[in-house]
C-alpha positions as CSV (number, residue, x, y, z in Angstrom):
1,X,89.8,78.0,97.0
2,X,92.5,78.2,100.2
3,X,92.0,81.0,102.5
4,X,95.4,82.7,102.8
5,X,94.1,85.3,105.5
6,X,96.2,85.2,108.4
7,X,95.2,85.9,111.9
8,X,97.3,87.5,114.1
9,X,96.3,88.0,117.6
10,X,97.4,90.9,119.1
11,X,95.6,92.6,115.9
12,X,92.5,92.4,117.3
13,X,93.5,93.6,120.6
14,X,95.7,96.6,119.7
15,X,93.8,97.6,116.2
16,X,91.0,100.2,117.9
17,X,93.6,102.4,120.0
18,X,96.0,102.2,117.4
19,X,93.4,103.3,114.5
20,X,91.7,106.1,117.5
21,X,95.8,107.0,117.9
22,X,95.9,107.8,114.2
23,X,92.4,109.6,113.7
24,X,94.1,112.6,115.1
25,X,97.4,112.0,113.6
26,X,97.1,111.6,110.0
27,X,95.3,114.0,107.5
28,X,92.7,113.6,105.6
29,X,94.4,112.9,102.1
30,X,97.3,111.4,100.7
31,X,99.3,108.0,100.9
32,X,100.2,106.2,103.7
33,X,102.7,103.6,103.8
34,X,103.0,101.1,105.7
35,X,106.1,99.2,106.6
36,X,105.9,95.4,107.7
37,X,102.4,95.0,107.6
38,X,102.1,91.5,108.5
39,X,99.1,89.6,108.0
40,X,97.4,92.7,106.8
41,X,94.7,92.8,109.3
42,X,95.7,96.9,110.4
43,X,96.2,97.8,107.1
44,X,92.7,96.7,105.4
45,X,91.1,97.8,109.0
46,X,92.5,101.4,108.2
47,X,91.9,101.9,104.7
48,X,88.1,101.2,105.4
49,X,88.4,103.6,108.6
50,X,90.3,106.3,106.3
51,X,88.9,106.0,103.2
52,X,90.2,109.9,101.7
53,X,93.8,108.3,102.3
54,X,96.1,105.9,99.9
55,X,96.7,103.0,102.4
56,X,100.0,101.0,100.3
57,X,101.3,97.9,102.6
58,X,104.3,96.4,102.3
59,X,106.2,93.3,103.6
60,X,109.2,91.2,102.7
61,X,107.7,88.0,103.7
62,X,105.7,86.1,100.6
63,X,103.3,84.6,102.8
64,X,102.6,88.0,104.3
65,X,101.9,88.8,101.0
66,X,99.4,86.8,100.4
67,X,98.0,87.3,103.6
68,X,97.4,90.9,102.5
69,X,95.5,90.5,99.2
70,X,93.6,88.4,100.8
71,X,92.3,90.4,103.3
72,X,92.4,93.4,100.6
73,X,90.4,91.3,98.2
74,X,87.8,89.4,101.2
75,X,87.2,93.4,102.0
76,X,86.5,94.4,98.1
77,X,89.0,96.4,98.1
78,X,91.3,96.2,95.0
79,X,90.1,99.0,93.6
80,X,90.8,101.7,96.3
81,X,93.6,100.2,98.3
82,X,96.9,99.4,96.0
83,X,98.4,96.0,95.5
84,X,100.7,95.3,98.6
85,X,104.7,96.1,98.2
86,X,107.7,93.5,98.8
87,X,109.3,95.4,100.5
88,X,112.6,95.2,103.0
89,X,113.2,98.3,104.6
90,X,116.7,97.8,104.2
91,X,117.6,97.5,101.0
92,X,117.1,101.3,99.1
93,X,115.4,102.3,97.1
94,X,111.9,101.3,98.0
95,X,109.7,100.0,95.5
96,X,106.8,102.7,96.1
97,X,104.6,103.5,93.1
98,X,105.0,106.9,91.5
99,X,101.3,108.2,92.4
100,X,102.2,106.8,95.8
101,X,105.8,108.7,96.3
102,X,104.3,111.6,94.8
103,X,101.6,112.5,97.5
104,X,103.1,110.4,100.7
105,X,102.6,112.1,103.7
106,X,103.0,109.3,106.5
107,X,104.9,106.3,107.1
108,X,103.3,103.7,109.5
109,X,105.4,101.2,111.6
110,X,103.4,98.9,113.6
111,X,105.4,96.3,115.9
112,X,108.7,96.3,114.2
113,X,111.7,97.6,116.1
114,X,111.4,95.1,118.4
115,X,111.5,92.0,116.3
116,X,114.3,93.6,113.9
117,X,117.9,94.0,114.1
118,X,118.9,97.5,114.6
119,X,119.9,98.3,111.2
120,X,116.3,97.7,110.0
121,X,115.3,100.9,112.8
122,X,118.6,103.3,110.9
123,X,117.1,102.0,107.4
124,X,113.8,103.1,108.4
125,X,114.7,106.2,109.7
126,X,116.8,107.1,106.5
127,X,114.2,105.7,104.3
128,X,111.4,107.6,105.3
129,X,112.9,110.8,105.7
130,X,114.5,110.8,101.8
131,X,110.6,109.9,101.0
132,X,108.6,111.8,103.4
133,X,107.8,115.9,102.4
134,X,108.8,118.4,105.1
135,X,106.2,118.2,107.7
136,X,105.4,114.4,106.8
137,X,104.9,111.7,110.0
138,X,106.3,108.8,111.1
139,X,104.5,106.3,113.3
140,X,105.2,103.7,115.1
141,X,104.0,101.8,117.6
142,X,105.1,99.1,119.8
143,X,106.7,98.2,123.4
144,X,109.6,100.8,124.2
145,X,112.4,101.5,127.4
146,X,112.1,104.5,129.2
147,X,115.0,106.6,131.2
148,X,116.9,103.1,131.1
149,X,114.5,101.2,131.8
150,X,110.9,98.9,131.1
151,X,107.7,100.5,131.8
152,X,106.7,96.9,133.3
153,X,107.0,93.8,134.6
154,X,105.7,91.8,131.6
155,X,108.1,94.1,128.9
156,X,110.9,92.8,130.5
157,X,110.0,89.9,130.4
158,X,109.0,90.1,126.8
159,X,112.2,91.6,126.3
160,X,114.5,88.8,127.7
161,X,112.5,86.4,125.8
162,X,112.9,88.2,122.4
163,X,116.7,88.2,122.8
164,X,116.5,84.7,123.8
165,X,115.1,84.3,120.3
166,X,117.8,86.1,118.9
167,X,119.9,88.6,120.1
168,X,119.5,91.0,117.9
169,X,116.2,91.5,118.5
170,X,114.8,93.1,121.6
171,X,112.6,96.1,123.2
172,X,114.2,99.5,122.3
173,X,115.2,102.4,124.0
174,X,112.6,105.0,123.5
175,X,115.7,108.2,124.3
176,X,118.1,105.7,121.5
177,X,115.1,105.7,118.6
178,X,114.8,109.4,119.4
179,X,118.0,110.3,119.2
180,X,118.5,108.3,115.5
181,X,115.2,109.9,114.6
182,X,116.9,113.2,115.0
183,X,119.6,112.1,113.1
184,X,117.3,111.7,110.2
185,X,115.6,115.0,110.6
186,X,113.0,114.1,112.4
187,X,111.3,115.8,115.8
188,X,109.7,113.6,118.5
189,X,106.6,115.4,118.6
190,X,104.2,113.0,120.8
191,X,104.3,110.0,122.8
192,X,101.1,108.5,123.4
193,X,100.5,105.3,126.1
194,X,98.4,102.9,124.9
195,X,97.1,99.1,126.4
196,X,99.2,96.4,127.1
197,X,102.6,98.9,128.2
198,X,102.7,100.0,124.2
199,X,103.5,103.5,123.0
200,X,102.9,105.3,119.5
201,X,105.4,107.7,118.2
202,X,104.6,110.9,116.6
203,X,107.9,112.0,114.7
204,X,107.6,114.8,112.2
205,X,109.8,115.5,109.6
């Protein structure tokens, strides 16, 4: 039988800080979603690590897909961690299971705004605060600008290769996410460093 498990690299390197990050930030119950899961590596990682929580995953890429029920399944865990979502963040409303919606409490965003258009970061924004309860989080991690500028050497140049890519995409200003999070209801409530010149966002609804 094929192996569809994907391997991302930078999972392996960022998946401990991210997972310590969230140990203090999400509670102890409840669903979690998260949004462009990738390869699925994170999200299996922290549905063993959080086993009280709903961990659903979600991606619009079909391979991704796969990726993620493999890893679900090569972990045994169909019967506590929900099928994976195809999911776009841009296109409302989001497919969530009802016992999902019901008791969400946090959406996750790991690497995203960074390799997105724009639009995806206002969708996500918008999407997760109709969803989220008063006092619900938002997550996300990745490389971000500060007071106008890269934190380092190697973000800019990460940057100028991204919108070499396409230009659309590209590290975002930290002071530009916070400022459409607020448009959305949220409060930037913590902004914690982490290796390799990333940061994870605490909003709060």
């Amino acid at each position: 039988m094929q192996d569809s498990r994907l391997y991302f690299p930078a999972t392996e390197r960022n998946r401990e800080p991210i997972a310590s990050t969230l140990d203090g930030w999400l509670p102890a119950e409840g669903s979690v979603l998260e949004l462009a899961s990738g390869s699925g590596e994170h999200a299996v990682s922290f549905q063993t690590r959080f086993p009280g929580l709903r961990w659903q995953a979600s991606d619009p890429d079909p391979l991704h897909l796969e990726s993620i029920r493999a890893w679900r399944a090569h972990a045994g865990l169909q019967a506590s961690m929900p099928e994976p979502l195809r999911l776009d963040v841009r296109q409302w409303p989001w497919p969530l299971p009802a016992d999902v919606a019901l008791d969400l409490q946090a959406v996750v965003v790991i690497n995203l705004l960074h390799i997105a258009p724009w639009d995806c970061a206002m969708a996500l924004l918008a999407g997760a605060s109709r969803l989220l309860p008063v006092g619900g989080s938002l997550i996300v991690y990745g490389p971000f600008r500060r007071h106008g500028g890269h934190t380092s050497d190697s973000n800019a140049a990460f940057d100028r290769s991204l919108r070499e890519r396409n230009p659309l995409w590209g590290v975002r200003d930290l002071e530009a996410v916070e400022q459409l999070a607020g448009d959305s209801g949220f409060a930037l409530e913590e902004v914690r460093p982490l290796p390799a010149n990333n940061l994870c966002l605490l909003l709060r609804l």
